[in-house]
N, C-alpha and C positions, 0 to 999 in steps of 0.2 A: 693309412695303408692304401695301397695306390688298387684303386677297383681293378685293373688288369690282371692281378694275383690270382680274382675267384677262376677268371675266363684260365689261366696257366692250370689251376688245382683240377677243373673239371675234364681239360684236353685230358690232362696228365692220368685222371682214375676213370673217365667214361668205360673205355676198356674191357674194365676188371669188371662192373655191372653191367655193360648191355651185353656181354655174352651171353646175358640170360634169353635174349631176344635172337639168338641165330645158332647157339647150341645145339645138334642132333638130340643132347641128352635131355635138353627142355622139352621137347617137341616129343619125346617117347614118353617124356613125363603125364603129357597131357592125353597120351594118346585115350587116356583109362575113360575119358568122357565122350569120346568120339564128335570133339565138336573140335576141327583143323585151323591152321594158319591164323587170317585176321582174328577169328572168331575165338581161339585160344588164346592169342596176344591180349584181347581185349578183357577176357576174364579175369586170368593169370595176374596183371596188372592193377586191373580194376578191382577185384577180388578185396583187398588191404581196406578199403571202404564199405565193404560189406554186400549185401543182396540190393545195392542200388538199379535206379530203373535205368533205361538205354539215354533219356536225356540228363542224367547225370554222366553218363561216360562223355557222351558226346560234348558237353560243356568241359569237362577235364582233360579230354584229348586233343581237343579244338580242332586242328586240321586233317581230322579224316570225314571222307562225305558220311555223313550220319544213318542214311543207307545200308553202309557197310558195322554200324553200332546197332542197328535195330536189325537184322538177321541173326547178330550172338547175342545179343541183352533182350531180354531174361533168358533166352532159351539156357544161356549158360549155365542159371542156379537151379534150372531143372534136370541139370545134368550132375552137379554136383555143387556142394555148400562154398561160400566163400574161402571159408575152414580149408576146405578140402581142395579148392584149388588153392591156396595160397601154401600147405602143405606141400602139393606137387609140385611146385615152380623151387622150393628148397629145395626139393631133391632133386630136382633137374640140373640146380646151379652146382650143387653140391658134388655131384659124379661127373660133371663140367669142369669144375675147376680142377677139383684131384687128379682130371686125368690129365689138365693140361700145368699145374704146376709140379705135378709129382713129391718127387722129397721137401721139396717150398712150402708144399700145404700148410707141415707143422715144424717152417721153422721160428727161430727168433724173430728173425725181419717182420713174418708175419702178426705175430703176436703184437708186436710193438707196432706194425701198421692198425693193427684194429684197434690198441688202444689209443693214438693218436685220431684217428678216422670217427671212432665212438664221441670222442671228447670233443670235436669237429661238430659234430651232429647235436651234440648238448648246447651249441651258442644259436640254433635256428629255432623260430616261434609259428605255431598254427596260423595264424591270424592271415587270414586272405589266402593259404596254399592247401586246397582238398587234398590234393595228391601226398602232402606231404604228412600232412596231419593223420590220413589214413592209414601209411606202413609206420606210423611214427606209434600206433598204438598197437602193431605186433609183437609178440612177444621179441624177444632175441635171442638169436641163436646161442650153441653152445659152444662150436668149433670156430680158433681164431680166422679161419679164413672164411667164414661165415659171416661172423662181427664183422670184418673187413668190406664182405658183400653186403652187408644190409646196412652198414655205414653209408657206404657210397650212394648206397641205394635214397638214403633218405637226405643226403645232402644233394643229389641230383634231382628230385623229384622236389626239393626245396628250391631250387634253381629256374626247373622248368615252369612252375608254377608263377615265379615271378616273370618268367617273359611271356608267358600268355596272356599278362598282364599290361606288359609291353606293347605286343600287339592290338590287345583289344584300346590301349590308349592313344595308338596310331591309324583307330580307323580297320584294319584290318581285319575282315573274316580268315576263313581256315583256310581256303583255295588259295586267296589273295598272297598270306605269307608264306602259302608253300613258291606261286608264284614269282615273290621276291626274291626267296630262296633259292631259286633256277637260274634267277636272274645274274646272281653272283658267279656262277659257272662252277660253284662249288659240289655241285651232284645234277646230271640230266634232266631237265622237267621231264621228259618221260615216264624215270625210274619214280620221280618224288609223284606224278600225278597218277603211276601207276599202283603206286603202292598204297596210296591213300585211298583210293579208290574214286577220284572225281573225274566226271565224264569230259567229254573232249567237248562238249557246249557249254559247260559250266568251267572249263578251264579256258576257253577263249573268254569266255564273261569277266574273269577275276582278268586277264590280261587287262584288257578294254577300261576295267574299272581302274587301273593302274596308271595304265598308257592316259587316262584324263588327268590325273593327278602330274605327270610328267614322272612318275617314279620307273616308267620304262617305255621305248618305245614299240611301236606297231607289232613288230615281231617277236615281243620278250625281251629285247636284249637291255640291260641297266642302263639307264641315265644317270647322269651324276647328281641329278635332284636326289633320283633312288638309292643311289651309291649315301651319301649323306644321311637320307632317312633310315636305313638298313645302319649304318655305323650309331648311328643315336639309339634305335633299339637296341642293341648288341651292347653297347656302352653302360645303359640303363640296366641293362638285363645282369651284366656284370655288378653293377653300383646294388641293386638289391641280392645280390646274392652272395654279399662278402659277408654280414654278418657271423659264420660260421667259421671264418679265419681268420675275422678281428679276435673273437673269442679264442681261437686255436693260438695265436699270435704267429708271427714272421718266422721266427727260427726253426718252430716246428712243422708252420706250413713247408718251409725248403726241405725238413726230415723224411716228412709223408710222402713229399712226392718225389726223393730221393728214393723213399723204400716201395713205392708202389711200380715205378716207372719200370723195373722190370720184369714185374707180374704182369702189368700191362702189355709191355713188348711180347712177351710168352704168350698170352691170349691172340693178339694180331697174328703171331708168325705160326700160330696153330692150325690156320686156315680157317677157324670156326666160328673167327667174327667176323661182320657186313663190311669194317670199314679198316683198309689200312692205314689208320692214320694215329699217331698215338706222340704227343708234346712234353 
């Protein structure tokens, strides 16, 4: 099976699970703890692993400044149980999607996406992935477009897991790959250094540390040394994450992402997720 498949499954259902990261209805979910934006991201997410301390987020989130992990961890579990946020973030996704797929929620396609998507999630293993192994021991929901989300959810957080992997075996800290990342032109270092929240002396630093290796030059822009290292992570990163579609096999992978692709498109064209882009 050709590893390009995982990188098409993931374009194909990102989508349908990061709404949960840009939904109004998420963000009124959390409102109940009074702990906003990064700091709700980081619980909500984190939560699946339990009352971990700030340097367990920070090692499973990799490239946000750690800074921004230790202002919400622990405060988060003082504010409310892992329970209780991992609770909230259901029902945020939940009155998120209802209202962006409407009569879709319960229909056929769906059902038969969450049982494809479920079974999907049955061929991936703990071993080396916190993130994944964490939502992997939530319960599961009851409503098909639930299954469908916390499907996605844990073969994506199976995915991420193995290119943090990637990273950390390319040398790279958390800056540096967001750095890379900028470097592709595929989102602003601005937005990526703004949102992670690394300062503008520590984001010249990962450049500098870059620019020696030839992976970019003086002012960020890719080299083709970088261009090549960047394609071998991304390669690698695909090569560990097909497990879950060797298991699904071919035909059905083409089914899922046949029946997801336009739940997907529905979320994008909702306005109420970050990124237009959907494969």
């Amino acid at each position: 099976m050709d590893p390009i498949l995982a990188r098409k499954m993931w374009r194909t259902l990102e989508p349908y699970h990061g709404l949960v990261y840009f939904a109004p209805e998420a963000h009124q979910a959390y409102e109940r703890f009074g702990l906003e934006g990064n700091g709700a991201y980081f619980a909500s997410r984190a939560a699946a692993m339990g009352a971990v301390p700030a340097e367990v987020v920070v090692a499973t989130f990799f490239n946000f400044d750690p800074r921004l992990v230790h202002a919400a961890i622990p405060r988060a579990w003082e504010r409310g149980t892992p329970e209780e946020w991992v609770t909230a973030r259901l029902e945020g996704i939940d009155r998120a999607l209802t209202d962006v797929l409407g009569d879709a929620a319960g229909s056929n396609e769906i059902v038969e996406a969450a049982e494809l998507a479920r079974m999907a999630a049955d061929g991936c293993t703990p071993q080396g992935r916190p993130l994944y192994a964490g939502h992997r021991e939530l319960p599961w929901p009851d409503e098909p477009h639930l299954i469908l989300w916390h499907a996605i959810t844990l073969l994506r957080e199976f995915r991420g897991d193995g290119h943090v992997g990637c990273l950390m075996t390319e040398g790279l800290d958390g800056c540096q790959a967001l750095v890379l990342h900028a470097a592709s032109g595929e989102v602003p270092a601005r937005t990526l250094q703004a949102s992670r929240g690394w300062s503008d002396h520590a984001w010249s630093a990962a450049v500098a540390a870059l620019a020696e290796r030839g992976w970019v030059d003086a002012d960020g822009g890719l080299t083709d040394k970088g261009a090549e290292a960047r394609q071998s992570i991304e390669d690698r990163t695909d090569e560990l994450a097909l497990a879950p579609w060797r298991y699904l096999g071919g035909e059905r992978c083409d089914r899922l992402r046949a029946l997801v692709r336009p739940f997907s498109k529905a979320v994008v064209a909702s306005g109420k997720f970050g990124f237009g882009q959907e494969g």
